[in-house]
C-alpha positions as CSV (number, residue, x, y, z in Angstrom):
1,X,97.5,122.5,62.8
2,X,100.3,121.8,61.4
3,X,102.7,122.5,64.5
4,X,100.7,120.0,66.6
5,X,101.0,117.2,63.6
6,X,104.7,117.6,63.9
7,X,105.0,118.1,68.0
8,X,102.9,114.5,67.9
9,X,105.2,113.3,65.5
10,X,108.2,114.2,67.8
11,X,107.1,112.5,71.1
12,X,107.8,109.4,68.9
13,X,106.2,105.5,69.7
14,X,106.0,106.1,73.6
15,X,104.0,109.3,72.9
16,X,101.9,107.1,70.9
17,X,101.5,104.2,73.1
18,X,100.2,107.0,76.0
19,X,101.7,107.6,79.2
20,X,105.4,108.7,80.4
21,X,107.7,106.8,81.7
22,X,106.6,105.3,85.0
23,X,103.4,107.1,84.6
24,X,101.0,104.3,84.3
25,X,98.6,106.4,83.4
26,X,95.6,104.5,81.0
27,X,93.3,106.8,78.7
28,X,90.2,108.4,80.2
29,X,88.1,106.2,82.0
30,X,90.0,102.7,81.3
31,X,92.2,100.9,83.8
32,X,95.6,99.5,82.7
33,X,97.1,96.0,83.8
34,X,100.3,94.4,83.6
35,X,101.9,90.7,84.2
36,X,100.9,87.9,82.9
37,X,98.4,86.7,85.8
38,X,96.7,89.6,85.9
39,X,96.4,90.4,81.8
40,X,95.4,86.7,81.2
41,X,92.6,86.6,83.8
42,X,91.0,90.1,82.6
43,X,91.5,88.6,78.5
44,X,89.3,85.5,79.8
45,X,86.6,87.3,81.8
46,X,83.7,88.1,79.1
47,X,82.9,90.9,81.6
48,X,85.9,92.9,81.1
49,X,85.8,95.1,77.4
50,X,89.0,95.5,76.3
51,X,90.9,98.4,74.5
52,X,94.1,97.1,73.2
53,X,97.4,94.8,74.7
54,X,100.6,95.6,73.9
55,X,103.0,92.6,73.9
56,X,106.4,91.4,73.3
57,X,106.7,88.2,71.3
58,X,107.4,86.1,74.0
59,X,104.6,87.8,76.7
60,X,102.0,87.0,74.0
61,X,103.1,83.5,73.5
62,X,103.0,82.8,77.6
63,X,99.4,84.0,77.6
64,X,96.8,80.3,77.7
65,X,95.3,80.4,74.8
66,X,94.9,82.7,71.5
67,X,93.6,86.2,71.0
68,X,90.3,86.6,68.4
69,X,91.8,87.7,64.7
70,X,90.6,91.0,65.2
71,X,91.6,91.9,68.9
72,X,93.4,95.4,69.1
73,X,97.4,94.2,69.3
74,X,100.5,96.2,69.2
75,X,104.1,94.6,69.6
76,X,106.5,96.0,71.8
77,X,109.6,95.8,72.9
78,X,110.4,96.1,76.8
79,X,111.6,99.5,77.4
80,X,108.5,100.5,75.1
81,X,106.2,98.4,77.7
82,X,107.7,100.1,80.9
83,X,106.9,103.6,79.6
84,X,102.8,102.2,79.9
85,X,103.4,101.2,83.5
86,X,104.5,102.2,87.2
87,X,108.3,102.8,87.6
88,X,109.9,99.5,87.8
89,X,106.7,97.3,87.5
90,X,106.9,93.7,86.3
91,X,104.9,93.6,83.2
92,X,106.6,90.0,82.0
93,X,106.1,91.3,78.4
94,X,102.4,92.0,78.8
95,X,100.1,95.9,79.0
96,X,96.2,95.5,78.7
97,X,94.0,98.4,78.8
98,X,90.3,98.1,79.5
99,X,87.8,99.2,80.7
100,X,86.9,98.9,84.5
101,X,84.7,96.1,85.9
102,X,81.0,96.4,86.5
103,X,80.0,97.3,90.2
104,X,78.9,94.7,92.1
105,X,76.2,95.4,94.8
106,X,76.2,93.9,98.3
107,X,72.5,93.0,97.8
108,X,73.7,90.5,95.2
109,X,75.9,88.8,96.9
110,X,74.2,88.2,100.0
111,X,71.6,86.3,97.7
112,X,74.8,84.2,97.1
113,X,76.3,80.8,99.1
114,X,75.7,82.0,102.8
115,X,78.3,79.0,103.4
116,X,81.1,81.5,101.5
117,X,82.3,83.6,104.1
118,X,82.9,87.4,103.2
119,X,85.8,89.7,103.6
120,X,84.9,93.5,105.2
121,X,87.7,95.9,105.0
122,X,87.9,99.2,107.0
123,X,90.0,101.9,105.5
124,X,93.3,99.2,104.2
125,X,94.2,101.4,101.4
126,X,97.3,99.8,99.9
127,X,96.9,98.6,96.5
128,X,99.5,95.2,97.2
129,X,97.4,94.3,100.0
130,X,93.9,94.7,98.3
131,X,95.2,92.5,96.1
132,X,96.8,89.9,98.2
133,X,93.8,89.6,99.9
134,X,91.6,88.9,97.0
135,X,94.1,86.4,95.9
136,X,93.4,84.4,99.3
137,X,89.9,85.5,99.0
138,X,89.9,83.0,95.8
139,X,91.6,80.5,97.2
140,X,89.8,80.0,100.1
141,X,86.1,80.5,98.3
142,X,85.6,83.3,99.5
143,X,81.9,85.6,98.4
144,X,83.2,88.8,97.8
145,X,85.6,91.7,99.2
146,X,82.9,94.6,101.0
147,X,85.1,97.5,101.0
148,X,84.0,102.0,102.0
149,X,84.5,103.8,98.5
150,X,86.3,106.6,100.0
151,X,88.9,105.0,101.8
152,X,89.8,101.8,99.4
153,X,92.6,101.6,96.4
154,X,91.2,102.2,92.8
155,X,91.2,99.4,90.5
156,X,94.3,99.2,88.6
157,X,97.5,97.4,87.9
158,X,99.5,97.4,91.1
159,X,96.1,96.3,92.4
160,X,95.5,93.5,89.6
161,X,99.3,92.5,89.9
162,X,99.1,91.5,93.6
163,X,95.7,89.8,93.2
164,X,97.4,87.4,90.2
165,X,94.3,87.1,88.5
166,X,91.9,87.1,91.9
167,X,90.5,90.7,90.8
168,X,88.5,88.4,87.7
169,X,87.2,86.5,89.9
170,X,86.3,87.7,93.6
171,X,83.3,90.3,93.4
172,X,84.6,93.8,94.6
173,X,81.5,95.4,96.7
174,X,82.0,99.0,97.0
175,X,79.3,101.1,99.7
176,X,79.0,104.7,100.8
177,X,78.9,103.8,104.3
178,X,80.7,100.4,105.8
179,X,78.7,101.0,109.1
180,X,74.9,100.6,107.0
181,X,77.0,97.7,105.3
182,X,77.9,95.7,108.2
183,X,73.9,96.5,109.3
184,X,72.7,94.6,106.1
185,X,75.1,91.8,106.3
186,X,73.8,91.1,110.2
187,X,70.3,91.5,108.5
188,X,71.4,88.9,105.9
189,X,72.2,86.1,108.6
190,X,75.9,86.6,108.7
191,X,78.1,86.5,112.3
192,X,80.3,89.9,112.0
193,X,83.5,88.8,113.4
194,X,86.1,91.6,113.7
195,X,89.9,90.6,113.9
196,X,91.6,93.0,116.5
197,X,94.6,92.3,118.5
198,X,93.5,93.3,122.2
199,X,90.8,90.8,121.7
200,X,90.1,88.2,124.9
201,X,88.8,85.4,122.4
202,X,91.2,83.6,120.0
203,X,89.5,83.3,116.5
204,X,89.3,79.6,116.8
205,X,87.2,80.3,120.3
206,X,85.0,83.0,118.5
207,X,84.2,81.5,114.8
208,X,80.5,80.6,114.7
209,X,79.5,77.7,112.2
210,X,77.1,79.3,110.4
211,X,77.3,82.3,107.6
212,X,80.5,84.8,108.9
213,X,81.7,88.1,107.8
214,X,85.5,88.8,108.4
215,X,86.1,92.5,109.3
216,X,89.8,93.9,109.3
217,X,91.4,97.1,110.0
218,X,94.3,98.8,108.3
219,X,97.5,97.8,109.9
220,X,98.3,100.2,112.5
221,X,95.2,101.8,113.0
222,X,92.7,99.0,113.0
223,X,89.4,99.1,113.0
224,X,87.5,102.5,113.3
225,X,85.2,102.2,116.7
226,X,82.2,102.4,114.6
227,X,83.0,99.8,112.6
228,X,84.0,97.8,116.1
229,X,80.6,98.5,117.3
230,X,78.9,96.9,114.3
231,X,80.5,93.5,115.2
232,X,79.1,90.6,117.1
233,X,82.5,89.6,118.0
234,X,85.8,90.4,118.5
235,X,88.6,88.4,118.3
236,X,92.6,88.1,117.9
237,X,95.4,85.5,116.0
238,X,97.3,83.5,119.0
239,X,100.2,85.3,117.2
240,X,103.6,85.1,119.7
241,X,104.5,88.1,122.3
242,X,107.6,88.7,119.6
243,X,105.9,90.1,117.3
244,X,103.0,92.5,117.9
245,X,100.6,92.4,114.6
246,X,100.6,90.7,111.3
247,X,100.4,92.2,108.0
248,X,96.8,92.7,107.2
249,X,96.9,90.6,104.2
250,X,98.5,87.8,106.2
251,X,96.1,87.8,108.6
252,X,93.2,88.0,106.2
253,X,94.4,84.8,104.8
254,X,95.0,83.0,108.2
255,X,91.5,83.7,108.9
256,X,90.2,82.5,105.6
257,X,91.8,79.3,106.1
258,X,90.2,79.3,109.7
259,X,87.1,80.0,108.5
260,X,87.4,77.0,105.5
261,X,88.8,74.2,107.8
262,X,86.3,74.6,111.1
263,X,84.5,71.8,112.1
């Protein structure tokens, strides 16, 4: 006993603070985010329960607003914060563990604003555009992001860092199977319109004016033909001959504003 006392003793403060270097690894079963956007959304959302935050002085005093008198807090210094994250990742002073958010079930949501149109992913797997989309998701009103368990980024800091607060906001809806999805949004009322390049129809042509369901691929490989076959429509950005796709994020947004601005 007394060997592991002094072995924990050795590994020092970033033993303590858990994780290795460029790790950004968070204790069992909680997530760990970083930068100020991302920390000070997840400290305001009374649905997130929250470990502890490590801080440097001047991360904590960008944060809006004050932390309870009793909230878990530990001050750090820089180098101590980047030990808690990915290699190289901007924390901007700021490390929150908690624990994940709730699931949100697609049944709920389509109970929601039919007016707020909602985002279907197939298979985009990248954590930065995840969360770029659910930052345009936000802006643009969007219902919620309907993404296949299996083949979607876990919730966690790269994630939360892209989305700059969004992941607080925007309900995450992940199913077994994104074919049965795509079945229950149709049921629901909602136009499946999938984005695809070789498309005839331009997406102005092709948006209906009721209730609509964006579906997008992963770059490169698109949409899987199943998940083709579940859409009313398919149709394309009038993008120029020069360039032959757009990242997935970018186009997610292009069709959110699309979708916010028809007639």
């Amino acid at each position: 006993m007394a060997k592991k006392d002094e072995t924990r003793r050795l590994r020092g403060r970033a033993g303590r603070m858990q994780g290795g270097r460029g790790s950004g690894r968070a204790s069992q079963g909680q997530v760990r985010l970083w930068g100020r956007h991302a920390v000070e959304a997840a400290l305001k959302n009374p649905m997130r329960q929250h470990r502890k935050l490590w801080a440097t002085r001047e991360g904590l005093d960008s944060l809006d607003g004050e932390l309870p008198p009793d909230f878990p807090l530990e001050f750090a210094d820089g180098a101590d914060l980047a030990r808690l994250v990915a290699r190289d990742a901007p924390h901007q002073g700021l490390v929150l563990e908690c624990a994940p958010l709730e699931d949100h079930y697609l049944a709920d949501v389509l109970d929601s604003d039919p007016r707020k149109p909602l985002i279907v992913l197939d298979q985009v797997t990248d954590p930065h555009n995840v969360g770029a989309i659910l930052r345009s998701a936000a802006a643009f009103d969007a219902a919620a992001i309907v993404t296949q368990d299996r083949h979607a980024p876990p919730e966690g800091g790269v994630l939360a860092k892209s989305a700059s607060g969004a992941l607080e906001l925007v309900p995450w809806v992940r199913v077994v199977n994104l074919a049965r999805a795509l079945e229950e949004i149709a049921e629901a009322g909602y136009w499946r319109l999938g984005l695809a390049g070789e498309a005839e129809a331009t997406l102005a042509e092709a948006l209906p004016a009721g209730p609509v369901a964006l579906v997008l691929g992963a770059e490169g490989e698109g949409m899987r033909h199943n998940i083709a076959a579940h859409c009313d429509a398919l149709a394309r950005l009038p993008i120029s001959d020069a360039m032959e796709s757009l990242n997935v994020s970018n186009a997610a947004a292009i069709a959110l504003y699309a979708v916010a601005t028809r007639a």
